[in-house]
N, C-alpha and C positions, 0 to 999 in steps of 0.2 A: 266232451263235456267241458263246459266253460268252469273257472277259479271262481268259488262263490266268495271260499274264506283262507286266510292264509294263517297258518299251512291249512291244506287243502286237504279231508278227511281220509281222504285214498287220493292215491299214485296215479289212477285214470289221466286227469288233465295231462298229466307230463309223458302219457306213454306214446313212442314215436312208432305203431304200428305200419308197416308199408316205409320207412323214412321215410315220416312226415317231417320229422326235421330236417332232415337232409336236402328234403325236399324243398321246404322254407330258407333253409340257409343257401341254395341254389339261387332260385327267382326271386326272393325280396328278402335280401339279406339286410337291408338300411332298415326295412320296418323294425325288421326281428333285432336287430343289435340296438336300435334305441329304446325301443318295450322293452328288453331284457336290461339293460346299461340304466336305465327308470328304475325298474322293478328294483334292481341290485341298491340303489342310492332311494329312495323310498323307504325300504328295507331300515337301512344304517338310521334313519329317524326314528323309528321306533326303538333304540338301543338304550333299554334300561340302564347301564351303566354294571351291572353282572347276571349271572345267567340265573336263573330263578325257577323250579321244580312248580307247578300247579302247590298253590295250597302252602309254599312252607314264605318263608321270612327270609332274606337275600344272607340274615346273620345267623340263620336256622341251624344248628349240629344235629339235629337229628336224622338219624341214617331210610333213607326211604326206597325200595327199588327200584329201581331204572326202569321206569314206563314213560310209551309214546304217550306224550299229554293231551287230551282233545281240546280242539280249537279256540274252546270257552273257557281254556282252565286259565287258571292267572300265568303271567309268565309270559302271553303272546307275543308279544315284542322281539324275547328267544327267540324261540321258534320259529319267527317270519322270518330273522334273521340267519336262522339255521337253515329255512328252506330253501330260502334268494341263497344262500353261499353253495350249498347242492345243487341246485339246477345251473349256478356260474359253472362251477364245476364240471358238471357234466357236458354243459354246450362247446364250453372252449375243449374238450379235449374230442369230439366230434370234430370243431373246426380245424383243430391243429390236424388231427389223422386226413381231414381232407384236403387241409394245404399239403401234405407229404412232411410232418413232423412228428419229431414222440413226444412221448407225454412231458418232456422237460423244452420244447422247442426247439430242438434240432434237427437237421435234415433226415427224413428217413428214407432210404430210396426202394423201401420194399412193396410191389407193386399192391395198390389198392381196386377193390371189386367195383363193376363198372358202377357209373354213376358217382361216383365217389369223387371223381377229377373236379375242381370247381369250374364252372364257367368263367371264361377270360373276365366278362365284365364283372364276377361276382369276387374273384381272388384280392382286388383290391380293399373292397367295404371288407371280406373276413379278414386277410391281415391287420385291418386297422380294429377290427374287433377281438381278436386274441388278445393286441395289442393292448385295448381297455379295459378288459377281461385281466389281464397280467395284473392290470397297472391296480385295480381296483382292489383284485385277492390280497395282493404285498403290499401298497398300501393304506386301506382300510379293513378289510375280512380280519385278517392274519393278524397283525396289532390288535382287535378289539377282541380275539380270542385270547391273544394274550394276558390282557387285561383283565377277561371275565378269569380264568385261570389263577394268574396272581391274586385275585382277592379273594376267591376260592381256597388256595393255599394259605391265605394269610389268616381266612375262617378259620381253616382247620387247624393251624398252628396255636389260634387261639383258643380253638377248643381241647386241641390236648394238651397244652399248656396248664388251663384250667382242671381238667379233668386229673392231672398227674399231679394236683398240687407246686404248679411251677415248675414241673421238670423240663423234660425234653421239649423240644417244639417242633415235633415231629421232621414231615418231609419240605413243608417249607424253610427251616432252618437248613436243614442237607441242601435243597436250590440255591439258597443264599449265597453258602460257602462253594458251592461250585462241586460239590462228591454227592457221592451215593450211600450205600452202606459200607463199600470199600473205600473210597476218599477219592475214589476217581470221579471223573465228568462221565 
């Protein structure tokens, strides 16, 4: 089934029945790494500037439970961005297990199931594609997590701030200073 809406209502599109990835990243690995390396930076355009629940106000305190949001909810921008960062995810560490690496990029020499070996002419396009894939997660994914995070923390520091009558400023203060509850990192 073809991506109608991103994120996409179920898991179908992304399932690699038979490796069918494997498959794709075998004989037309250039197609596959520039639709995906598109999709990824596509993705970072819709980047609301913090991560946002269907329905609340990006400065919202109030506590809501953790549901999958449907595609329509507000907030989409997330989401596409949360789904492009899972599927980077998951392609590069297919490609890395097929070069002969682990999941941190280093040599792994432990033998892989047939089919798995890339094709001579395909090894070059996925090293350059892990390579993009690296380069993309640390530096854009990973930073703009960071981000949504920090101002997440700095919500809630304002909101117990407020709610204790100026006391504590909870666990973004503790980040701040670099401790925990025990004063360590």
């Amino acid at each position: 089934p073809a991506v109608a809406s991103v994120p996409p209502p179920t898991r179908a599109p992304f399932a690699t029945p038979s490796g069918l990835l494997v498959n794709e990243l075998q004989h037309a690995p250039a197609a596959l790494a520039e639709t995906l390396l598109t999709l990824a930076a596509n993705a970072l355009e819709l980047d609301p500037g913090y991560f946002r629940m269907p329905g609340s106000h990006p400065a919202s305190t109030s506590r809501r439970p953790h549901t999958i949001p449907s595609p329509s909810a507000g907030g989409s921008g997330c989401h596409a961005i949360l789904a492009a960062l899972r599927l980077l995810i998951r392609v590069q560490g297919v490609v890395r297990y097929m070069l002969g690496y682990d999941h941190q990029g280093a040599a792994n020499t432990a033998p892989r199931p047939r089919g798995m070996q890339p094709r001579p002419e395909a090894r070059p396009i996925l090293e350059q594609l892990d390579g993009a894939i690296a380069a993309i997660l640390w530096g854009r994914y990973f930073p703009l997590l960071e981000r949504w995070n920090d101002r997440c923390l700095g919500v809630r520091a304002e909101a117990t701030a407020e709610g204790s009558g100026g006391g504590s400023a909870g666990r973004g203060a503790a980040r701040e200073s670099g401790g925990g509850k025990d004063g360590k990192t």
